[in-house]
Backbone as numpy.savetxt, mean C-alpha at the origin, in Angstrom:
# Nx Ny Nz CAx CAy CAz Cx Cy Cz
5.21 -13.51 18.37 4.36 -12.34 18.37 5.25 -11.11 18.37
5.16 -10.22 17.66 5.49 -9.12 17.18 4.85 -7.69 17.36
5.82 -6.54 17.33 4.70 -5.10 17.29 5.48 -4.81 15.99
4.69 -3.92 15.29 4.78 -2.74 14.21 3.94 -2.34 14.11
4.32 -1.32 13.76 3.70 0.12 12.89 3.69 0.44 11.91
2.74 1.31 11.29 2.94 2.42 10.01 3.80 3.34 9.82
4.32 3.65 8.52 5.51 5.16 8.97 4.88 5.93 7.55
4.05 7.13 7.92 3.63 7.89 6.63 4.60 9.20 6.64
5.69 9.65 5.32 6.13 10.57 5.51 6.74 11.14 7.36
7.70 9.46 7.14 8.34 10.10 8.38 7.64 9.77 9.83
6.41 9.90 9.74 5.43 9.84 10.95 5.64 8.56 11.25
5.68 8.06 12.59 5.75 6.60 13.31 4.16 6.50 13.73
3.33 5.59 13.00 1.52 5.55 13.51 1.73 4.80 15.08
0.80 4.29 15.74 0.82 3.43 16.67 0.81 2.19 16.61
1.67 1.89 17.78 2.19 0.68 17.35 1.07 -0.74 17.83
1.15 -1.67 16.93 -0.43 -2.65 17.35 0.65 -4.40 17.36
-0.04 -5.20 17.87 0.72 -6.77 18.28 0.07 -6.92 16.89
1.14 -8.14 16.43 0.62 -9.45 15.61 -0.02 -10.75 16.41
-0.53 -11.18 15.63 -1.09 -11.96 16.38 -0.27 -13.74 15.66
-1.20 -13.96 14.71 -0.80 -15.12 14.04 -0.44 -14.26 12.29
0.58 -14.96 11.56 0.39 -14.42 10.54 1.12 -16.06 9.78
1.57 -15.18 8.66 2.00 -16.14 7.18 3.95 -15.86 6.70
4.13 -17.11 7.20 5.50 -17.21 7.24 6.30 -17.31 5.54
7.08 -16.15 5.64 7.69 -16.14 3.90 7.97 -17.05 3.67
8.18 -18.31 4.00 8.91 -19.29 3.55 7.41 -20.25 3.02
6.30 -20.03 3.66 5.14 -20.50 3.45 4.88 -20.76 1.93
4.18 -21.58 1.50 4.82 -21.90 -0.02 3.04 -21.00 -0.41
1.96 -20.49 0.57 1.06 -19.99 0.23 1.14 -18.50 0.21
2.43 -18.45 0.51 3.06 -16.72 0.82 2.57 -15.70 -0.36
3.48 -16.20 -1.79 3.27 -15.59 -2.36 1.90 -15.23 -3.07
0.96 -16.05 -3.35 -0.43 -15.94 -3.53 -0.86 -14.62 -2.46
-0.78 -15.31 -1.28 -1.55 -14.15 -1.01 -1.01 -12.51 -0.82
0.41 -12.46 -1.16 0.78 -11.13 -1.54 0.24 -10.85 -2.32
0.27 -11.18 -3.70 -0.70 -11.09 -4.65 -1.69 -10.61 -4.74
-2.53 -11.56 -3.72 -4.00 -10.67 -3.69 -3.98 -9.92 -3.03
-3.56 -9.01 -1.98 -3.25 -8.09 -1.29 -2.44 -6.87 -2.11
-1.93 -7.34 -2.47 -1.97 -6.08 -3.89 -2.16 -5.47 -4.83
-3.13 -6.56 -5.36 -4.19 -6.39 -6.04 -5.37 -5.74 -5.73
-5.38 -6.14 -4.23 -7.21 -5.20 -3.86 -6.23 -3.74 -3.40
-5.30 -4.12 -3.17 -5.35 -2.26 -3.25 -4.84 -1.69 -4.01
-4.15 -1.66 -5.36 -4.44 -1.46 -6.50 -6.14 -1.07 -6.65
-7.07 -1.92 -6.56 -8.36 -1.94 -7.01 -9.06 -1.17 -6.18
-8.39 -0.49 -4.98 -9.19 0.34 -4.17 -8.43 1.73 -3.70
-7.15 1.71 -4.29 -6.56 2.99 -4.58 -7.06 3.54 -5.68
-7.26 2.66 -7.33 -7.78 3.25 -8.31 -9.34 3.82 -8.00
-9.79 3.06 -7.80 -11.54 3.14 -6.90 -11.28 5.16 -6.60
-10.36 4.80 -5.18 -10.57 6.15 -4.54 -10.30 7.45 -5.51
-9.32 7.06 -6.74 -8.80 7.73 -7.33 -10.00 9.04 -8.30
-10.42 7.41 -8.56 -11.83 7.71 -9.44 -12.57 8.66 -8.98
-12.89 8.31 -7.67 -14.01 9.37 -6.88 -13.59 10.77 -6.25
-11.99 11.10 -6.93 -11.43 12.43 -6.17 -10.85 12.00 -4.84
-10.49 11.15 -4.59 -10.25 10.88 -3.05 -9.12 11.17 -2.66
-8.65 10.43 -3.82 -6.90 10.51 -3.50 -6.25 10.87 -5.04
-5.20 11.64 -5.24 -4.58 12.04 -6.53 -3.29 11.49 -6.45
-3.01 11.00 -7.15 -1.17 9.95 -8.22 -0.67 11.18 -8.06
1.09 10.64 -8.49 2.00 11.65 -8.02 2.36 11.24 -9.85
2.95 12.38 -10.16 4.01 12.66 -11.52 2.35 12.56 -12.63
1.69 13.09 -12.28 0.82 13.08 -13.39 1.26 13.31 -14.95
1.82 14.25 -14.79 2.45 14.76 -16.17 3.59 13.48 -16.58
3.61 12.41 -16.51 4.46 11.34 -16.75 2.86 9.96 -17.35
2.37 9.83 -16.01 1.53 8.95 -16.06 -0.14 9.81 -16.22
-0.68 9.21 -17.13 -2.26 9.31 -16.67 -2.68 9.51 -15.71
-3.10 10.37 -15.39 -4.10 10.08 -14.00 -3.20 10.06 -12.88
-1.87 10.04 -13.03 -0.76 9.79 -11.68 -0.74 8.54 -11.46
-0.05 8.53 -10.90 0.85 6.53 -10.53 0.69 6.67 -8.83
0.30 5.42 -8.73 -0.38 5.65 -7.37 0.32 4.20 -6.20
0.29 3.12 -7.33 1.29 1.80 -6.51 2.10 1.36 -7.61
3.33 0.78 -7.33 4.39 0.25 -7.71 4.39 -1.40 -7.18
4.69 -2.01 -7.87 4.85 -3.39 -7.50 5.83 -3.88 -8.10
6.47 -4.61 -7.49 7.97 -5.31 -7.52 8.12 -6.85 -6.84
8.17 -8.04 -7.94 8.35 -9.17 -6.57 7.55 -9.07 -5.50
8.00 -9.03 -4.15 6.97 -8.83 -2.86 7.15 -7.45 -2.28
6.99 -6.42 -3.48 7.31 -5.30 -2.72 5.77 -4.43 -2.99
5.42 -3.84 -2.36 4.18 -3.00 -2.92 4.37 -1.43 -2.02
4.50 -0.63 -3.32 5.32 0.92 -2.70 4.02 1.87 -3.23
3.23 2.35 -2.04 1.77 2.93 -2.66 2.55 4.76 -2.65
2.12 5.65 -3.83 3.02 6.88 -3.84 1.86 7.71 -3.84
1.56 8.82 -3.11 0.32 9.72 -3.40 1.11 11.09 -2.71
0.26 11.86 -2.99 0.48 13.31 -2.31 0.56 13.46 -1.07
1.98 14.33 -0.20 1.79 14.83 0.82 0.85 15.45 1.56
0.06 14.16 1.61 -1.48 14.56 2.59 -2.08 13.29 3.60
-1.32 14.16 5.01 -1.81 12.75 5.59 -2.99 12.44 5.69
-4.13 13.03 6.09 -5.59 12.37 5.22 -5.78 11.89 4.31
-5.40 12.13 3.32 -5.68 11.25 1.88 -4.69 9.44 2.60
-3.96 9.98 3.00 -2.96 8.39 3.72 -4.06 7.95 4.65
């Protein structure tokens, strides 16, 4: 059992226990990264849609670029606004 936190722009959120989780070595690991980055992909674009939240480098990308995905990495990029975070 474990603590972490969030870190938005620097900010340390509060810190919460793990409880049980999914061990990398777990051969079901990667699947469910997958889908976990997928629904938020699908619910960053969502918010995007509705004005919620605005992509960074618009003038590069459509609409702004909002997550990055890499292997098991998922790097979500939006505007210096911790509400919109």
């Amino acid at each position: 059992m474990g603590s972490v936190a969030n870190s938005v722009s620097d900010e340390i959120g509060h810190f919460f226990q793990t409880k049980k989780g999914l061990c990398q070595e777990d051969s079901l690991s990667p699947f469910f990264q997958i889908i976990v980055a997928d629904m938020l992909t699908i619910f960053t674009n969502r918010a995007k849609e509705e004005g919620q939240l605005s992509g960074v480098m618009p003038h590069l990308v459509h609409g702004g670029l909002l997550v990055l995905q890499y292997t098991n990495n998922t790097i979500a990029l939006m505007e210096n606004d911790l509400e919109q975070a």
